[in-house]
LOVEX-85484 format. One record per residue (C-alpha): residue number from 1; residue in three letters; x, y, z. Coordinates in steps of 0.05 Angstrom, whole numbers, plus 5000, padded with zeros to 4 digits. Last residue first. Layout:
REM residues N
{n NUM, res ala, X X, Y Y, Z Z}
...
//
This chain:
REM residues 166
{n 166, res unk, X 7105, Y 5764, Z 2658}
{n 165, res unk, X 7158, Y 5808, Z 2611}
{n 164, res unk, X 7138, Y 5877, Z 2649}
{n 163, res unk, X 7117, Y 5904, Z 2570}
{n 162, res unk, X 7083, Y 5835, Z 2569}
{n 161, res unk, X 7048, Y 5847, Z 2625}
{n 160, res unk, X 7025, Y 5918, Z 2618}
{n 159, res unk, X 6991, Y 5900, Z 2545}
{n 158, res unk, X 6956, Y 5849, Z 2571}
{n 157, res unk, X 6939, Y 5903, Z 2643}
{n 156, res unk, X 6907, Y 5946, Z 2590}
{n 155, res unk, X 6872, Y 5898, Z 2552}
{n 154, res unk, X 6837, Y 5868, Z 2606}
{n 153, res unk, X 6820, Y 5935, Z 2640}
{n 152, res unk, X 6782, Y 5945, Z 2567}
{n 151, res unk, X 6753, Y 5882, Z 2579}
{n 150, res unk, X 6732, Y 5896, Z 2650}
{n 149, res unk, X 6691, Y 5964, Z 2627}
{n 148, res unk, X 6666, Y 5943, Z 2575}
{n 147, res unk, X 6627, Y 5882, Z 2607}
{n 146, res unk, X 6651, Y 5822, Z 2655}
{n 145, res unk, X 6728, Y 5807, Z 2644}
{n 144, res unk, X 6730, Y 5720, Z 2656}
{n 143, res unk, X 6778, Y 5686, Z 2697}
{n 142, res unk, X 6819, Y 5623, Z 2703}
{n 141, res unk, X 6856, Y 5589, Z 2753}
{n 140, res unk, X 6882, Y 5505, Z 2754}
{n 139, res unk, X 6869, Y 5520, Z 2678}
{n 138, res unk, X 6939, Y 5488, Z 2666}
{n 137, res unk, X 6966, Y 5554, Z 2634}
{n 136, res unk, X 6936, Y 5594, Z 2688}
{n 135, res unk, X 6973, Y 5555, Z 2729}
{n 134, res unk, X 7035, Y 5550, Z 2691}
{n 133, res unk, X 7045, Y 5623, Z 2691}
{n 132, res unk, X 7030, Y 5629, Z 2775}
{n 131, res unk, X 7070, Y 5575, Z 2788}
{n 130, res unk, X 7045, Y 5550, Z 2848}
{n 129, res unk, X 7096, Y 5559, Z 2908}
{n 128, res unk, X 7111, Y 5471, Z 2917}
{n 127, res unk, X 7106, Y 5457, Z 2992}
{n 126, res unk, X 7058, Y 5391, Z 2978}
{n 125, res unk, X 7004, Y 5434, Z 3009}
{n 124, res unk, X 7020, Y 5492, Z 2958}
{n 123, res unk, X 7005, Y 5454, Z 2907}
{n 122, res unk, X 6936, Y 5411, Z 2931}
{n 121, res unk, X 6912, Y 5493, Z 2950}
{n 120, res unk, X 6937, Y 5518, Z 2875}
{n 119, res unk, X 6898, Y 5444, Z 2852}
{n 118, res unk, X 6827, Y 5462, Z 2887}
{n 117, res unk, X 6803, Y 5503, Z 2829}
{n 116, res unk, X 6802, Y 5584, Z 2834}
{n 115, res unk, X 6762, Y 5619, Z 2785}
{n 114, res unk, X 6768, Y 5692, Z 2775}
{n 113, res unk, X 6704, Y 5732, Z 2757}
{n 112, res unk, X 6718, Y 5804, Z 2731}
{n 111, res unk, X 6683, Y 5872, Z 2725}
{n 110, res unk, X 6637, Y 5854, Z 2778}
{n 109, res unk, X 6563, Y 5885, Z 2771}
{n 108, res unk, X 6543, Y 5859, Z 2842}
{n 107, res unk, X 6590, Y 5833, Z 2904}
{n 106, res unk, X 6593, Y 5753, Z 2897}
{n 105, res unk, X 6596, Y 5728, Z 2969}
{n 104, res unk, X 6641, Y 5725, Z 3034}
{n 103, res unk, X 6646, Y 5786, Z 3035}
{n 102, res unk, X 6706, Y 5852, Z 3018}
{n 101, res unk, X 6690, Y 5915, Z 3009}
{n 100, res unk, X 6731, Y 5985, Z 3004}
{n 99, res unk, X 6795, Y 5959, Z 2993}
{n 98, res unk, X 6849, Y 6006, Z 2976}
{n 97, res unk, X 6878, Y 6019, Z 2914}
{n 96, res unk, X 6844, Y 6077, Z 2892}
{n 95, res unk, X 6776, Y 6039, Z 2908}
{n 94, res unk, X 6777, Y 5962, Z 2910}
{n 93, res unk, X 6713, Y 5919, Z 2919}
{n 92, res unk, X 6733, Y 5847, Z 2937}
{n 91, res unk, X 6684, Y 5786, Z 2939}
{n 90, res unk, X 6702, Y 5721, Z 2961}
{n 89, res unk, X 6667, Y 5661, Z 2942}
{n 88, res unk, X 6671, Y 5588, Z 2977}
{n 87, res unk, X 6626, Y 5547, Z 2932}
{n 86, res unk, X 6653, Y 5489, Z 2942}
{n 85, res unk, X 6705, Y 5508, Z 2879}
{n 84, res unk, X 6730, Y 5576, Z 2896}
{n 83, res unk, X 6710, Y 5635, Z 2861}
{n 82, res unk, X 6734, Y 5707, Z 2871}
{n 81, res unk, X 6691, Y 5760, Z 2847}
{n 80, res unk, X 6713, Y 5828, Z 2827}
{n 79, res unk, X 6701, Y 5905, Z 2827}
{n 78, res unk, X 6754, Y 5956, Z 2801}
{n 77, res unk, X 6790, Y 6012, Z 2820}
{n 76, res unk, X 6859, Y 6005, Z 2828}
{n 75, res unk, X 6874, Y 5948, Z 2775}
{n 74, res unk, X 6883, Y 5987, Z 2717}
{n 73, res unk, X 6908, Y 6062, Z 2751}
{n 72, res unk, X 6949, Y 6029, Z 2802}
{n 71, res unk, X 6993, Y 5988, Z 2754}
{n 70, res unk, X 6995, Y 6055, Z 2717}
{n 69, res unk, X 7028, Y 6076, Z 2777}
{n 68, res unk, X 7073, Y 6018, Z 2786}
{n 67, res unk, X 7057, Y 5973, Z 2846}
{n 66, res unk, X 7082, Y 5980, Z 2915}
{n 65, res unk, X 7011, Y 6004, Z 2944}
{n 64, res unk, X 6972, Y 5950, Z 2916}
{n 63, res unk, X 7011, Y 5893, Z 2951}
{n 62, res unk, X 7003, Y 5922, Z 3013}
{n 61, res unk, X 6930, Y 5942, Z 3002}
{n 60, res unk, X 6916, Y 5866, Z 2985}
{n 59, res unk, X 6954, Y 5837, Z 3036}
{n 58, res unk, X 6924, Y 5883, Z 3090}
{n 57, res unk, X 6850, Y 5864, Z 3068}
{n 56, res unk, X 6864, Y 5799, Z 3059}
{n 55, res unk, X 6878, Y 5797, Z 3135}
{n 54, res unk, X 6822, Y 5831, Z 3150}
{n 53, res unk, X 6778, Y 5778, Z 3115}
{n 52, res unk, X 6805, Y 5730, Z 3150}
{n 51, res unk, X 6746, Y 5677, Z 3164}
{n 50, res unk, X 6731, Y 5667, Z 3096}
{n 49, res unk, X 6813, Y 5647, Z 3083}
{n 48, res unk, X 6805, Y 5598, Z 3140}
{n 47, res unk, X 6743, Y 5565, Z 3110}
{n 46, res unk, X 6777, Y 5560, Z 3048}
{n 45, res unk, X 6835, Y 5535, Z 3072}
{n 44, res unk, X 6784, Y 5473, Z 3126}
{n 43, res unk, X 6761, Y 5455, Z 3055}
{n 42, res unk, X 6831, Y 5447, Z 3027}
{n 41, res unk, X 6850, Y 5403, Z 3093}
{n 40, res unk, X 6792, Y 5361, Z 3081}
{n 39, res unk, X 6796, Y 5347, Z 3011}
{n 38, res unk, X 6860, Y 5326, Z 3019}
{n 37, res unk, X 6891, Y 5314, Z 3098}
{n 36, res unk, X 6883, Y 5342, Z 3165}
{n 35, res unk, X 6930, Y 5352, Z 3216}
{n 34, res unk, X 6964, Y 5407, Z 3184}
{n 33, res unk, X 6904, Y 5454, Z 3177}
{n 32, res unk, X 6926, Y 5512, Z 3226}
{n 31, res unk, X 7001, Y 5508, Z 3197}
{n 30, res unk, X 6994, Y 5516, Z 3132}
{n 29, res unk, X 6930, Y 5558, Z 3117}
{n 28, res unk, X 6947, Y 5602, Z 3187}
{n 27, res unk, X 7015, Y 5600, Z 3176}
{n 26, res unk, X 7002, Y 5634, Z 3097}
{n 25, res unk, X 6951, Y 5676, Z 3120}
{n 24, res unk, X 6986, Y 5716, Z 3177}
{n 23, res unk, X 6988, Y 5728, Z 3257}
{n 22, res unk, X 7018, Y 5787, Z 3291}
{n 21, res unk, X 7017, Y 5833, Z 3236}
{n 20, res unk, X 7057, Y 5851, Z 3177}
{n 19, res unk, X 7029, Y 5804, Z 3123}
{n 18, res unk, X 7070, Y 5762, Z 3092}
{n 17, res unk, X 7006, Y 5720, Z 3051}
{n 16, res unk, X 7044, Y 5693, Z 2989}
{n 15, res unk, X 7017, Y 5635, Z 2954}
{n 14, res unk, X 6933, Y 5632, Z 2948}
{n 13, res unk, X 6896, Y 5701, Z 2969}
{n 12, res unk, X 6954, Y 5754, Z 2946}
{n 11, res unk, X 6984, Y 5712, Z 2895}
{n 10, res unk, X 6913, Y 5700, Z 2872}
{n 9, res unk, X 6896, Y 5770, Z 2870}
{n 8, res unk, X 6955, Y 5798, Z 2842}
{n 7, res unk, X 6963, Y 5738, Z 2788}
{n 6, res unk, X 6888, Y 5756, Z 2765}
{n 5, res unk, X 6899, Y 5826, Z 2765}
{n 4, res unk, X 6969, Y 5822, Z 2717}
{n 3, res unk, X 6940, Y 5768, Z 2679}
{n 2, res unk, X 6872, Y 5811, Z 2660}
{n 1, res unk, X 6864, Y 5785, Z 2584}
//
């Protein structure tokens, strides 16, 4: 299916946020929710990833711009909706690499939906990096390629990933 997009996007919104600028994702999910604890504390994520849009924004274009250029060419232009459970959604629109739109709710005709369940936040609350393998494995994320369009991308970035050995 899409691996290769779904383990850019949640590496980018879930495990490693260093982002050049004065503050990033990663302290502000760590460090800005340490005093609270479970349900709360993964709540209080989400509402800290809604809130930094921007932020995603650089991470996202950052990560884009070192990849491959058939890397680029799959994942550059396509439309997607990211799921959290409590309904937190993000939705990213991405144009030649770079992020055109990105809400706090589903965008229309999505080529993917990627679902996001509260074990990557209980993961890397504990300090463990989420395996991004095992956690698709474990159904901790899964996803979905909407229409021809987003299963053809699927096949495409399958066939990238296992020439990359992911």
């Amino acid at each position: 299916m899409n691996k290769l997009f779904i383990l850019t996007l949640i590496a980018i919104l879930c495990t490693s946020f260093f982002v050049v600028a004065e503050e990033n994702l990663e302290t502000l999910l760590l460090e800005g929710t340490e005093e609270l604890s479970g349900e709360e504390r993964i709540d209080a994520q989400k509402e800290i990833l809604s809130e930094n849009l921007d932020l995603i924004t650089k991470e996202i274009e950052t990560f884009t711009a070192s990849l491959p250029g058939i890397l680029k060419i799959v994942i550059g232009n396509v439309r997607v909706n990211v799921y959290f459970e409590n309904e937190y959604i993000i939705g990213i629109i991405l144009e030649d690499t770079k992020v055109v739109e990105i809400k706090n709710e589903e965008i229309s005709n999505p080529m993917f939906n990627i679902y996001v369940s509260d074990k990557v936040f209980e993961k890397i609350n504990t300090g463990e990096e989420p395996n991004i393998k095992t956690t698709l494995k474990d159904g901790d994320i899964t996803y979905k390629g909407l229409g021809f369009k987003g299963k053809m991308k699927s096949g495409l970035l399958t066939a990238a990933l296992k020439v990359s050995g992911m």
